[in-house]
Structure formats: structure tokens, C-alpha cells
C-alpha positions as CSV (number, residue, x, y, z in Angstrom):
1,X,45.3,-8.3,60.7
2,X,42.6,-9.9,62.3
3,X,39.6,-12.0,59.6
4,X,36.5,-12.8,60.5
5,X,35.1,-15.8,59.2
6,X,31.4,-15.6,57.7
7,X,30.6,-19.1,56.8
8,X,31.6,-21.1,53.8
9,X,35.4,-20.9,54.1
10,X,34.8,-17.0,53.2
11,X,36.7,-14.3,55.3
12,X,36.7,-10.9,56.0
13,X,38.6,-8.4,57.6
14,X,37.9,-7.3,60.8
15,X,39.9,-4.1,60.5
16,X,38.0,-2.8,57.2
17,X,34.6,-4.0,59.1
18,X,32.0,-1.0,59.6
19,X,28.7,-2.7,60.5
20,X,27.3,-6.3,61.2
21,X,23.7,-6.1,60.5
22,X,19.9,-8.0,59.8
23,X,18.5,-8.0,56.9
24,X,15.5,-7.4,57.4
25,X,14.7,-3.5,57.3
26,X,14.3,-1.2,54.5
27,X,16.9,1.4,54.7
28,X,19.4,-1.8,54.7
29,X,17.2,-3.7,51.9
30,X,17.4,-0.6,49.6
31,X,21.2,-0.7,50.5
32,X,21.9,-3.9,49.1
33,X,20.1,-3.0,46.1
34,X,22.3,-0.5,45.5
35,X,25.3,-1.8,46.1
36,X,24.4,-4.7,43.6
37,X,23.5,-2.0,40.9
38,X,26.8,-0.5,41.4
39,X,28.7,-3.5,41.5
40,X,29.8,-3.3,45.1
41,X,28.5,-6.5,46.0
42,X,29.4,-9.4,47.5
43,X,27.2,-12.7,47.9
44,X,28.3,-15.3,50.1
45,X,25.5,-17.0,50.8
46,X,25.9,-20.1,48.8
47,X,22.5,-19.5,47.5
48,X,21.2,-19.7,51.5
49,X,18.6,-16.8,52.8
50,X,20.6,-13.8,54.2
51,X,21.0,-13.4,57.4
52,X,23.5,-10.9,58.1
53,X,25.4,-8.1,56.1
54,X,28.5,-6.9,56.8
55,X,29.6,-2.8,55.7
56,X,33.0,-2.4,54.5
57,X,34.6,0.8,54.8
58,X,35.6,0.4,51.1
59,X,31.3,0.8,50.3
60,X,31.3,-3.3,49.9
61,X,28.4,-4.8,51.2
62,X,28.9,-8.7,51.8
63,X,25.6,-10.7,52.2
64,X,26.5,-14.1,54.7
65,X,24.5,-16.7,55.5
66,X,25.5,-17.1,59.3
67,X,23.2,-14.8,62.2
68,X,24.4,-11.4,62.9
69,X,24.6,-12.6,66.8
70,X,27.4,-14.9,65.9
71,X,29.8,-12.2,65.0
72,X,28.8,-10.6,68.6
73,X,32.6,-9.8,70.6
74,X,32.9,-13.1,72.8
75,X,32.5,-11.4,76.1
76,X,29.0,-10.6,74.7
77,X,28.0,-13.9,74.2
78,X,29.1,-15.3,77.2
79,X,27.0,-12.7,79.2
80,X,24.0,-13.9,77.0
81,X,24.3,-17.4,78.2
């Protein structure tokens, strides 16, 4: 099992990972809303400004502090650079 770390000592798992995303768009904004109505989230912020959500396969969304790019597969960033 492999975990992805997204910031603050916090950890997810990359195997029940759907989707890394921005916050910024509406579909995804409405999402969160949701998910907070129905209890399926998960703030780990540390009271920072979002910057990237992460979709659990178990309908958990996780709000994280740390860019979307930094969760990019290494070979990615390295072609960025």
C-alpha cells in the first residue's frame, strides 16, 4: 500500500485515490459542499486556503493545503523542469 502525503503529517492512500484536483471551479466547489453537508469531509488544511482536493473512491473528499502539481507522478515533474 502506497500513501501519499498531503501536507501536515496527513496521509492518504494512493490506491483508494480517484482524482487530484484545483479548487477553483464550480462543479468541484458545489462538490465540497456537498460532501460537507453529508459528512464526507475531510479538512486538512490547518486552517490554510485550499489548494487541492483529492476524490476518494469511498465518496471522501479531502481538502489539502499543498498545490495539485505537487502530487504530479515524478517523471512528470521532471519533464516540466
Amino acid at each position: 500500500m502506497k500513501l501519499i502525503n498531503i501536507g501536515f503529517g496527513n496521509l492518504v492512500s494512493a490506491d483508494r485515490l480517484v482524482a487530484v484536483v484545483g479548487p477553483d471551479s464550480a462543479p468541484i466547489k458545489r462538490m465540497v459542499q456537498e460532501s460537507r453537508e453529508r459528512g464526507m469531509l475531510i479538512d486538512a488544511t490547518y486552517g490554510r486556503k485550499t489548494a487541492s482536493i483529492f476524490i476518494m473512491d469511498s465518496d471522501h473528499v479531502v481538502l489539502s493545503a499543498l498545490p495539485p502539481e505537487r502530487f504530479a507522478p515524478k517523471e512528470e515533474r521532471e519533464n516540466e523542469e
